[in-house]
Backbone as CSV, one residue per row, in Angstrom:
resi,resn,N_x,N_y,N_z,CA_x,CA_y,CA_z,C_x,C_y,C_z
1,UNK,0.838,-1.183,0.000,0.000,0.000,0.000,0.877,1.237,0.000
2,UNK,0.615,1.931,-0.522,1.261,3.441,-0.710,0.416,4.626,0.190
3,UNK,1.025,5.814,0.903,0.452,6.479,1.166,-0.218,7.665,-0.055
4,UNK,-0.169,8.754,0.871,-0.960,10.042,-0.432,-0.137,10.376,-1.518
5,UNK,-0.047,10.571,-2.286,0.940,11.032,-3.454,0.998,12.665,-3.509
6,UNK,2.324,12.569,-3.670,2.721,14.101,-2.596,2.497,15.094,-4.109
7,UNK,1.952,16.442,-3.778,1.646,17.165,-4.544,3.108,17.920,-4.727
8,UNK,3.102,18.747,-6.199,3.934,19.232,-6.705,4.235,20.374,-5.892
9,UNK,3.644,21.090,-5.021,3.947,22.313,-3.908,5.224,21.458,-3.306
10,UNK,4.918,20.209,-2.675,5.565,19.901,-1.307,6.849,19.040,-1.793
11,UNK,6.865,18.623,-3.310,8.261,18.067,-4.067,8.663,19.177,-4.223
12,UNK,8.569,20.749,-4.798,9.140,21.314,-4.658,10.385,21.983,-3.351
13,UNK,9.228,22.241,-1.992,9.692,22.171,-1.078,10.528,21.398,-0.666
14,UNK,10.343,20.315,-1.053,11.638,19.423,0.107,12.970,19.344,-1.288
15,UNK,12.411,19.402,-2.403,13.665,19.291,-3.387,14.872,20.823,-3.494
16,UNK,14.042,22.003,-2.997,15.093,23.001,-2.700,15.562,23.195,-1.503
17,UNK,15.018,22.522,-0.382,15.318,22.893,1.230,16.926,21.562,1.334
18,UNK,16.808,19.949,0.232,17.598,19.254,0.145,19.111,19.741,-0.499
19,UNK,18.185,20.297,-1.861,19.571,20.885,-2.470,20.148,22.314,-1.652
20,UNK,19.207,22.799,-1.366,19.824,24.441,-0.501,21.271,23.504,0.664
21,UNK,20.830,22.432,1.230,21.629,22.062,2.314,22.933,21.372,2.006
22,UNK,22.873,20.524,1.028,23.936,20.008,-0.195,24.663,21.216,-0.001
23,UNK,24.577,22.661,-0.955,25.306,23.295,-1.225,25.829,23.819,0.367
24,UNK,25.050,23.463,1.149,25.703,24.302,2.622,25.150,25.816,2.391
25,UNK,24.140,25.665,2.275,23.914,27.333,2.110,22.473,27.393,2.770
26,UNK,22.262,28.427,3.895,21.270,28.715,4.434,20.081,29.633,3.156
27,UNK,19.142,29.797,3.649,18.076,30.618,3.068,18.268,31.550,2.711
28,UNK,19.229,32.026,3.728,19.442,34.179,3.474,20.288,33.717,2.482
29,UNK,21.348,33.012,2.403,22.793,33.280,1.452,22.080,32.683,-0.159
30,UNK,20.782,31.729,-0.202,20.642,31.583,-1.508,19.362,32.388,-2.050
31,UNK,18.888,32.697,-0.978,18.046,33.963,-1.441,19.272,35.097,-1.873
32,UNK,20.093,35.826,-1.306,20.940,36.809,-2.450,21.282,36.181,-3.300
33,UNK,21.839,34.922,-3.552,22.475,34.356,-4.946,21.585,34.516,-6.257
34,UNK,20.294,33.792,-5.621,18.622,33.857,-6.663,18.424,35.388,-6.626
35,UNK,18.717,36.480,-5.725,17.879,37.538,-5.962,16.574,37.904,-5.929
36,UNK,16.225,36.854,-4.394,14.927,36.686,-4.076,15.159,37.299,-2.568
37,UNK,14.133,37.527,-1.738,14.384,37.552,-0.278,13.792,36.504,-0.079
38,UNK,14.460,36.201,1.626,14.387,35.715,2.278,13.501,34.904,2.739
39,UNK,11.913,35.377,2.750,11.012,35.448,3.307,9.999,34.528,2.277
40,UNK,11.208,34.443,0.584,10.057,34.207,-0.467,10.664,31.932,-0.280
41,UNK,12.149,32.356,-0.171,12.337,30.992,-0.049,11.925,30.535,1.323
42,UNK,12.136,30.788,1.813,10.533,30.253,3.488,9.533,29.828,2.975
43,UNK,8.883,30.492,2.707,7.939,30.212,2.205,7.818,29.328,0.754
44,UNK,8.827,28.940,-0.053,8.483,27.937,-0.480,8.689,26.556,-0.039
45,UNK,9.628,26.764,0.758,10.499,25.876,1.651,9.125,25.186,2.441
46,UNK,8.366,25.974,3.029,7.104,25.777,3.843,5.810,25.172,3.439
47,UNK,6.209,25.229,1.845,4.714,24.831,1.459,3.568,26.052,1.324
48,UNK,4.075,27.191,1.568,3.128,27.783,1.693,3.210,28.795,0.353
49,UNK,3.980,28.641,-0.534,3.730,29.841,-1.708,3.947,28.928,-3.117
50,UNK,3.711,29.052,-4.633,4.433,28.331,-5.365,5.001,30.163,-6.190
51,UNK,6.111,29.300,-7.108,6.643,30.089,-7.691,6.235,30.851,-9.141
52,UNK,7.037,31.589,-9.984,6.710,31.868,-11.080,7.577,30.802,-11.863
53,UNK,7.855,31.203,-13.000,8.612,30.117,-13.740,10.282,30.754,-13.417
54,UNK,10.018,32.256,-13.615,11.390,33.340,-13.477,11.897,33.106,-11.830
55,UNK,10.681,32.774,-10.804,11.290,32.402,-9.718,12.075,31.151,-9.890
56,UNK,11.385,30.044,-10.097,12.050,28.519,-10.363,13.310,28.545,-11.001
57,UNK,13.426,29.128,-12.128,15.020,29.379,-12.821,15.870,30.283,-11.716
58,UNK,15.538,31.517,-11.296,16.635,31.475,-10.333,17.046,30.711,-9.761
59,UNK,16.028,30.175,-8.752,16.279,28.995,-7.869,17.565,28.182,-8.079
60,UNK,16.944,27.872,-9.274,17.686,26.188,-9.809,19.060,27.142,-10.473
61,UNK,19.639,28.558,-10.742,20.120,28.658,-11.207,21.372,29.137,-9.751
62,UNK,20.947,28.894,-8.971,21.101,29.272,-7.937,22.291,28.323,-7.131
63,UNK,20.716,26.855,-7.203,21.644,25.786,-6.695,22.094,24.999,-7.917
64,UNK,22.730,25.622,-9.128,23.189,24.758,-10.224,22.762,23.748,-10.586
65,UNK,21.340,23.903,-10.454,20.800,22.329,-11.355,19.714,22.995,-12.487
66,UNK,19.278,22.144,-13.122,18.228,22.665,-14.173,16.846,22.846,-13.278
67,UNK,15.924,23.541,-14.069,14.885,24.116,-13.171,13.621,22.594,-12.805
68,UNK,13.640,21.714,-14.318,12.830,20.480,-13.670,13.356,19.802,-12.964
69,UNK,14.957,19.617,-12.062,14.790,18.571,-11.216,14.481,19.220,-9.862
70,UNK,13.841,20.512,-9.787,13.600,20.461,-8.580,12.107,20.282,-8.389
71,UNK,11.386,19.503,-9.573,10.062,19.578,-9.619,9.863,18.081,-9.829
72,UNK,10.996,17.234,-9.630,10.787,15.774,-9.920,10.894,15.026,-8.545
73,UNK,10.128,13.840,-8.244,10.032,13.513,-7.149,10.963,12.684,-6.950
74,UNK,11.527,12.399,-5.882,12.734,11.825,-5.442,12.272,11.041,-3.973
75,UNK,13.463,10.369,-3.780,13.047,8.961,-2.662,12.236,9.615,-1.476
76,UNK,12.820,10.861,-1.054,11.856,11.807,0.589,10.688,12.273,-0.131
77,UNK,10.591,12.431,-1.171,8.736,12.698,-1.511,8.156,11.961,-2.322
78,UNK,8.311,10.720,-2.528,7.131,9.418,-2.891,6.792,9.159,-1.261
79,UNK,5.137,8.814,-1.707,5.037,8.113,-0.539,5.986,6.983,0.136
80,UNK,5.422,6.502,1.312,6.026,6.116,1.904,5.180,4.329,2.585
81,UNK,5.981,3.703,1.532,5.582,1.958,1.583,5.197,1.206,3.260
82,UNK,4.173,0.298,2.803,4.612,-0.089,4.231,4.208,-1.635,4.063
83,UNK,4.986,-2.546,4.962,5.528,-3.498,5.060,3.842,-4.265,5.290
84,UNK,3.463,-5.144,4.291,2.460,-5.839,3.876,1.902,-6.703,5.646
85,UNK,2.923,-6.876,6.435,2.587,-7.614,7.492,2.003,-6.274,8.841
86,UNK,2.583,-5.498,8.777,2.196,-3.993,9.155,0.554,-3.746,8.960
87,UNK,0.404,-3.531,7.349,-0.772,-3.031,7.066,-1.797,-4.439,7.264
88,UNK,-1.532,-5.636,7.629,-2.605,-6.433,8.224,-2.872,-6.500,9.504
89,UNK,-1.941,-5.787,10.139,-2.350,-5.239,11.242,-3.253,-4.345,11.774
90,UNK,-2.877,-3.452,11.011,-3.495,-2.221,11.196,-4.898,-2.231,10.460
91,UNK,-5.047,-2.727,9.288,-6.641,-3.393,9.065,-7.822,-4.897,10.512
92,UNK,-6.242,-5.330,10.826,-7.340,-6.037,11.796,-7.949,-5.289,13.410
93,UNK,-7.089,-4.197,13.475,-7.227,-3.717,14.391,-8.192,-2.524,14.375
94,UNK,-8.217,-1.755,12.811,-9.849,-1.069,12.207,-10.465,-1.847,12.414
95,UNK,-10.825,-3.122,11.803,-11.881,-4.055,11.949,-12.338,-4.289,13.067
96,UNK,-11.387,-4.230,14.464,-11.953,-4.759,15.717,-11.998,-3.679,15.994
97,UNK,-12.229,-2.806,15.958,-13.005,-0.989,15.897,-13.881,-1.329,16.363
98,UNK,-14.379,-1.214,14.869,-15.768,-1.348,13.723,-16.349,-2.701,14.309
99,UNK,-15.689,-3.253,14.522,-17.014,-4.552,14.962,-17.069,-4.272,16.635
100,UNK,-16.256,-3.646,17.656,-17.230,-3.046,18.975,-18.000,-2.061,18.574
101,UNK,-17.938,-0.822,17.962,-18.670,-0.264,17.516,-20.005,-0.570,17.328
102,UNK,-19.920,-1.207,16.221,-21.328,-2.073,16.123,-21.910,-2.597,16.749
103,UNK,-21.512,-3.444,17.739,-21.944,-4.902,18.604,-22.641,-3.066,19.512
104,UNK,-22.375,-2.382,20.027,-22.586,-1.158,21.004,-23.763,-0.707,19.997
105,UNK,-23.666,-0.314,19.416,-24.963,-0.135,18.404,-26.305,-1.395,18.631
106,UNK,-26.070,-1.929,18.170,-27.262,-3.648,18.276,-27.358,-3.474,19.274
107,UNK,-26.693,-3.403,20.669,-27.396,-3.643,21.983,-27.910,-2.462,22.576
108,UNK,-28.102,-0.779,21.851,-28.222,0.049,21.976,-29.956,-0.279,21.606
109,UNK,-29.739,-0.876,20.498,-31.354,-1.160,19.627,-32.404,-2.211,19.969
110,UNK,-31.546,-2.871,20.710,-32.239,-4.082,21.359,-33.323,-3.823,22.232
């Protein structure tokens, strides 16, 4: 089973906050390099803004890569697998929810 499939906001985010750290360079120092402030890579960093296209090419021109790999998903933003003996767990243990649940229901109606 796979979890949610991560939207293109939040591959962005983690693909410049990864490469920003690679290069060893905090926010402030690649915000002057891009010629962005501070406040704009936070905020993409955060999830909370997307870019223009002229933002994205700085970016990437920034941390020396081309502007689509910071829009391609990589191993920290695919979901995240889980071990087939795990998720029969965790279904038998919904199930024994859902079946007190119920049984509390029927004797509610009784």
């Amino acid at each position: 089973m796979k979890g949610k499939k991560p939207d293109l906001r939040g591959i962005l985010a983690v693909n410049l906050k990864e490469q920003r750290k690679t290069l060893g360079l905090s926010q402030e120092k690649l915000a002057e390099i891009a010629n962005l402030s501070w406040q704009t890579v936070n905020s993409i960093e955060c999830h909370r803004t997307w870019v223009s296209d002229k933002t994205l090419e700085s970016l990437a021109d920034a941390l020396k890569i081309e502007s689509f790999q910071l829009l391609l998903p990589s191993e920290n933003t695919l979901p995240k697998s889980i071990n087939p003996d795990e998720a029969v767990k965790k279904l038998v243990k919904i199930k024994r929810s859902f079946d007190d649940s119920f049984n509390e229901i029927v004797n509610l109606i009784k």
